[in-house]
C-alpha positions as CSV (number, residue, x, y, z in Angstrom):
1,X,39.0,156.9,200.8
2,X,42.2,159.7,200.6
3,X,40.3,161.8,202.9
4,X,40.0,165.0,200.2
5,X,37.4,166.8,199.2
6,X,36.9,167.4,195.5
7,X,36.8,171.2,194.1
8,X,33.9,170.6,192.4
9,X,30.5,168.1,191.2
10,X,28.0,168.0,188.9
11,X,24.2,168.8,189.7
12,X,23.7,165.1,189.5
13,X,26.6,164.2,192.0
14,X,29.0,163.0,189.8
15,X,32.7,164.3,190.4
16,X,33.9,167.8,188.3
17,X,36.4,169.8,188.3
18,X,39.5,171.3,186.2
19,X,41.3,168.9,184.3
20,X,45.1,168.2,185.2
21,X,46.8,166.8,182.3
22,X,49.0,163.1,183.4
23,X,51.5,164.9,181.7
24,X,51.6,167.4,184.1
25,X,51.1,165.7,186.9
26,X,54.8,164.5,187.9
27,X,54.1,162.6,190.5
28,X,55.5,159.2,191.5
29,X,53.4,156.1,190.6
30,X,52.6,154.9,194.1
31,X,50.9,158.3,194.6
32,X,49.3,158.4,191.3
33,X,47.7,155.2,192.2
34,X,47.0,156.1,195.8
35,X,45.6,159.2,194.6
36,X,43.8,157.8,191.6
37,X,40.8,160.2,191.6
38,X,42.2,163.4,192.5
39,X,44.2,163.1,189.6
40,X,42.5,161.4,186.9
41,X,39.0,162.3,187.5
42,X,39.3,166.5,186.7
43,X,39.9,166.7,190.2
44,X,42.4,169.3,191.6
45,X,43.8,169.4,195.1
46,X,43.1,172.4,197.2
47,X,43.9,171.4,200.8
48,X,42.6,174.3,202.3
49,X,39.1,173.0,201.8
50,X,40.0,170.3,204.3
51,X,41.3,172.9,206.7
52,X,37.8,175.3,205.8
53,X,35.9,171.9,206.5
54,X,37.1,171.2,210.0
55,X,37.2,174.7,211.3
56,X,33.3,175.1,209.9
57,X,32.8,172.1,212.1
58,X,34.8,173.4,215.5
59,X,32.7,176.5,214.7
60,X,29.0,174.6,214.5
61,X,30.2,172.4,217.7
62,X,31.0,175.7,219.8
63,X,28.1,177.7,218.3
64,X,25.5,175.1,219.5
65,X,27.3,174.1,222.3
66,X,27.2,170.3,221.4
67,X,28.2,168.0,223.7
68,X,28.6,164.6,222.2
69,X,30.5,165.4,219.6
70,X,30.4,161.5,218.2
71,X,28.3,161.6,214.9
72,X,31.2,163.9,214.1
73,X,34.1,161.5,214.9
74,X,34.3,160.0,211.6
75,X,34.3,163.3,209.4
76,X,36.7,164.9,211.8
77,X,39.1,161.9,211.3
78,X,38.5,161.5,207.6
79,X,39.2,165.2,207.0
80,X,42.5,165.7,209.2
81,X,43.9,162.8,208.2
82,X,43.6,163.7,204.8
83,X,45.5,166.6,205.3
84,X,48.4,164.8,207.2
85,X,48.6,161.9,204.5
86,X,49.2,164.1,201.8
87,X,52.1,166.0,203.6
88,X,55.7,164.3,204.0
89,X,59.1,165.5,204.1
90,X,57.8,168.9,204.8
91,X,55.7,169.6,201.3
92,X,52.6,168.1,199.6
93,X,52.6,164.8,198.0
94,X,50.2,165.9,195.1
95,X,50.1,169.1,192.7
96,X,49.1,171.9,195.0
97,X,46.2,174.2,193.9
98,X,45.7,178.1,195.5
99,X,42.1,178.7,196.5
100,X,41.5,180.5,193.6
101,X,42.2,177.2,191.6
102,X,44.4,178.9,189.2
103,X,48.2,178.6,190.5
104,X,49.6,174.7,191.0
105,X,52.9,174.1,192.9
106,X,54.5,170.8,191.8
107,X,55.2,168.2,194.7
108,X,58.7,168.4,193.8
109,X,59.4,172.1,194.7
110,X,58.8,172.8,198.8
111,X,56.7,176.1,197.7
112,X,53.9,176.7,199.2
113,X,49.9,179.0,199.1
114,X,50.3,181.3,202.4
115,X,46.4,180.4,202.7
116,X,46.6,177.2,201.8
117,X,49.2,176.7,204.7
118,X,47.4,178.6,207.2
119,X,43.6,176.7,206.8
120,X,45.5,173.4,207.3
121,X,47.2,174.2,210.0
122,X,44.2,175.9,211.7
123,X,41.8,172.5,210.3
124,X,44.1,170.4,212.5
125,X,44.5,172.5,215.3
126,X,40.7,172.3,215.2
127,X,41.0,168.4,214.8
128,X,43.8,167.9,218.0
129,X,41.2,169.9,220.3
130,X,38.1,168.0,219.1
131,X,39.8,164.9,219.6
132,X,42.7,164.9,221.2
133,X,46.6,164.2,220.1
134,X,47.5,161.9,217.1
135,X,51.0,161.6,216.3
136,X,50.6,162.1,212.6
137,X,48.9,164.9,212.9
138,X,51.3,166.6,215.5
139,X,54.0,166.1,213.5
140,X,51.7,168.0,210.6
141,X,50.9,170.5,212.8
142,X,54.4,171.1,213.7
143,X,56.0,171.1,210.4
144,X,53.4,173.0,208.4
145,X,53.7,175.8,211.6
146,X,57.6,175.7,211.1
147,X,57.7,176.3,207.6
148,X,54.7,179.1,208.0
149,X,56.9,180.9,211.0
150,X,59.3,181.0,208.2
151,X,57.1,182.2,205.7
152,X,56.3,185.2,208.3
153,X,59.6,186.0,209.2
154,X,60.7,186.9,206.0
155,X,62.6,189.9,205.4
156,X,60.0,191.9,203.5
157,X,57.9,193.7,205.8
158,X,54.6,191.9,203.7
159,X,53.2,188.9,203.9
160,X,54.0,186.8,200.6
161,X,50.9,184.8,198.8
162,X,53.6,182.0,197.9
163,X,56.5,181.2,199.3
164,X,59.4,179.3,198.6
165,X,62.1,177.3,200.6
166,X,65.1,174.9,199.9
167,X,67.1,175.3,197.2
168,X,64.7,177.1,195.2
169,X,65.1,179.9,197.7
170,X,68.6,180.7,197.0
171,X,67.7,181.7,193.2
172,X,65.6,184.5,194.3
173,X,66.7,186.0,190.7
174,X,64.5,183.4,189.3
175,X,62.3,181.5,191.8
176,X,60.9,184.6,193.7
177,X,58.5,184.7,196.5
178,X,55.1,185.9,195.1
179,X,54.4,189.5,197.3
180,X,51.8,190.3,194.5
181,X,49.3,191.6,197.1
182,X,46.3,189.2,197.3
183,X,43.1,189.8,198.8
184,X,42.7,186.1,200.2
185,X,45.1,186.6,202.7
186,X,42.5,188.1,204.8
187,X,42.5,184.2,205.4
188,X,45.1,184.7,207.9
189,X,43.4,186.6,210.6
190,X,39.9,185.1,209.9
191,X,38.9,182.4,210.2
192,X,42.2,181.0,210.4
193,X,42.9,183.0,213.4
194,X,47.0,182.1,212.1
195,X,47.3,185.6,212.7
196,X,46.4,188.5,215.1
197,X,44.2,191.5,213.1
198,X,46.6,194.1,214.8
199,X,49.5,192.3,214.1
200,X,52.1,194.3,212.1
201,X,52.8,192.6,209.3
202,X,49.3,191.9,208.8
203,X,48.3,195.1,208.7
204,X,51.0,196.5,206.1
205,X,49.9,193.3,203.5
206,X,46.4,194.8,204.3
207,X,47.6,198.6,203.6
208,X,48.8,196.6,200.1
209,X,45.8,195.2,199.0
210,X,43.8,198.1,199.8
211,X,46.2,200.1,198.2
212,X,46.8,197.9,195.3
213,X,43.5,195.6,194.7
214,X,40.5,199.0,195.1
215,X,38.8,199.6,191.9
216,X,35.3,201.7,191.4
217,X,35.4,204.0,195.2
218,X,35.7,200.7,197.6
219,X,35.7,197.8,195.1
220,X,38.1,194.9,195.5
221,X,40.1,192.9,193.5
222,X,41.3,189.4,193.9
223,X,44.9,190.4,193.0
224,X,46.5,193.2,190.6
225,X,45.9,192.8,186.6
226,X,43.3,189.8,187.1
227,X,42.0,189.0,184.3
228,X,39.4,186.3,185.5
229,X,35.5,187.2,184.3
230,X,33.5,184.3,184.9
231,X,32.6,184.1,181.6
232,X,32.7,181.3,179.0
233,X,32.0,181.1,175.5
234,X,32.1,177.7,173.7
235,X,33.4,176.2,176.3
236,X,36.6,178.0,176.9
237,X,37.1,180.5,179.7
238,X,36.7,184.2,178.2
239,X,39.1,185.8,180.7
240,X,38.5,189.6,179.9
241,X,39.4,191.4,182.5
242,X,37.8,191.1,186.4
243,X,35.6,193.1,188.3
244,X,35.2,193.7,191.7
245,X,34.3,190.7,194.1
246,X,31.3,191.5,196.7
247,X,32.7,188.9,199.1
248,X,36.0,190.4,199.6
249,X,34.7,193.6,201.0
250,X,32.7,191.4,203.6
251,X,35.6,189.3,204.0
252,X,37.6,193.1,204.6
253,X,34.6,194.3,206.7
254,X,35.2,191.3,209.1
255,X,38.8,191.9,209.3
256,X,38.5,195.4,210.1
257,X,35.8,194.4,212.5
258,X,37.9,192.3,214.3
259,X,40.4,195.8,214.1
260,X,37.5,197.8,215.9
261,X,37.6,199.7,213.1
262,X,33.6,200.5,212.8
263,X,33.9,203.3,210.1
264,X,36.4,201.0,207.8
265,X,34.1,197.7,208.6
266,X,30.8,199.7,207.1
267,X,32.6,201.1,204.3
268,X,33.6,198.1,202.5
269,X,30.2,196.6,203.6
270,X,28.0,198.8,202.3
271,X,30.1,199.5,198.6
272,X,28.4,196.1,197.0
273,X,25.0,196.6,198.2
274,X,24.9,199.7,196.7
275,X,25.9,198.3,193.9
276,X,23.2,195.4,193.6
277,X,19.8,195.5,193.6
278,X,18.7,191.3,195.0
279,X,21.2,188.9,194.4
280,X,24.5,188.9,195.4
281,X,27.3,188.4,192.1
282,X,30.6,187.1,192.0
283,X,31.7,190.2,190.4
284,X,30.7,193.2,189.9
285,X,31.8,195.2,186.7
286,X,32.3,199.0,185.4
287,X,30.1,198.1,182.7
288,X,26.9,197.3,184.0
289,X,25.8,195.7,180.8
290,X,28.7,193.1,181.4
291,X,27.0,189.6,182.8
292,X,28.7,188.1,186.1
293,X,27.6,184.8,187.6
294,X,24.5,185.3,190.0
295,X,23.6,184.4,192.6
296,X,26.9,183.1,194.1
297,X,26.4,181.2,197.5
298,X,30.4,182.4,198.8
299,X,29.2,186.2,198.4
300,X,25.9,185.6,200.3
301,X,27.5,183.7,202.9
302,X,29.9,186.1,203.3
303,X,27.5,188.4,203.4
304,X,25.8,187.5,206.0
305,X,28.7,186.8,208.1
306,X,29.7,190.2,207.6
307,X,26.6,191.4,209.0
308,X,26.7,189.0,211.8
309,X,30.0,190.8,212.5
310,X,28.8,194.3,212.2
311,X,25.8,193.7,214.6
312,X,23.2,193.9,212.0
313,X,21.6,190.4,212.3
């Protein structure tokens, strides 16, 4: 009914997902009860799964050249206007998750996830030329690309992972951007397509990750000092210190495939699957003794888009 997807369900269907304390949650009653099972059901909200939704059905529509695009209607609808009912007076209406489910910006503060931003934008985008204009979700559209113009026009020559504007902005002492070089911003040249792969900004927050995120020859990172490990014991997260992540070096081979960069593109392909020996991990550790979760479906996928990319399939 709100038009947004959950993070997460059980094996028998039933909605999952992290907690969010009421406590926490801040948010005015209206919205709490509009919004009932996003936020008392375990449920956080990560809007950029609407945005990965509608572009992963642009994509299928172009891919198979579909013409009657009507069994879609209804999903396509749902999805951006999910989006465009949970932004007003230029911010989020709910507590605002990163993709990495581990950062929340409050609906009072106009902050905002750089990828987060970008995969709506580019969802509805996706939505206006499946279906044509709707006046909500121009206005969206137009606001979320205003405040991400801003974002990219900052005066640091890098691209930040959140950004902040208002009057939180003028207390950078305190309430600072967040520059911490993140691997996810990939995000913003594909599939987003926000951003141009030569573009120059771009390719200096690139240079940063690279530069900042490499562990093991070619492994990468999610961010600097991560301490996420997939592990769990007794039901608590064990959070000793992360590995390397298999499906940002596909996610890098495809950006620095869509550089021409051949010799880059194979580098950061080929690291993991020397790595493995059939499945595909979330991450893989110095210590080879250390368990990761495995198979992951993200890393295959990847993989194989990756691939795809590099002319291999």
């Amino acid at each position: 009914n709100t038009g947004l997807f959950y993070n997460a369900y059980s094996v028998n269907g039933a909605i999952n997902g992290t907690l969010i304390h009421p406590a926490d949650l801040k948010t005015p009653r209206k919205l709490k009860n509009r919004y009932i099972y996003t936020t008392y059901h375990g449920i956080q909200f990560q809007p950029d799964q609407n945005g990965s939704l509608l572009l992963a059905i642009g994509h299928h529509i172009k891919h198979f050249a579909i013409g009657d695009i009507s069994k879609f209607k209804k999903l396509i609808e749902t999805t951006a206007s999910g989006i465009s009912n949970s932004w007003k007076n230029r911010k989020f209406v709910l507590p605002c998750f990163d993709l990495w489910e581990e950062r929340c910006i409050p609906p009072a503060q106009k902050r905002y996830h750089t990828y987060s931003l970008a995969m709506c934008i580019a969802g509805i985008r996706t939505a206006i030329e499946l279906l044509g204009k709707n006046k909500n979700w121009l206005k969206t559209e137009k606001e979320m690309s205003s405040i991400f113009n801003d974002i990219y026009s900052h005066n640091e020559n890098l691209i930040p992972r959140t950004y902040t504007t208002g009057k939180l902005a003028k207390h950078r002492k305190t309430k600072k951007d967040d520059f911490r070089p993140d691997t996810s911003l990939l995000g913003l040249v594909y599939p987003s397509a926000i951003l141009d792969p030569f573009d120059s900004k771009m390719k200096k927050t690139v240079d940063e990750i690279i530069e900042k995120n490499t562990i093991a020859g070619s492994g990468l990172l999610r961010y600097p000092q991560d301490i996420y490990c997939g592990g769990v014991r007794k039901g608590y997260v064990t959070l000793t210190g992360a590995g390397a992540w298999p499906l940002l070096n596909f996610w890098m081979s495809i950006y620095f495939c869509l550089r021409n960069d051949r010799k880059n593109a194979e580098k950061y392909f080929n690291w993991p699957l020397q790595k493995i020996n059939k499945y595909i991990p979330e991450q893989i550790f110095k210590n080879k003794a250390k368990p990761s979760v495995c198979p992951l479906a993200w890393s295959h996928s990847m993989f194989i888009i990756a691939a795809k990319f590099l002319g291999y399939i």
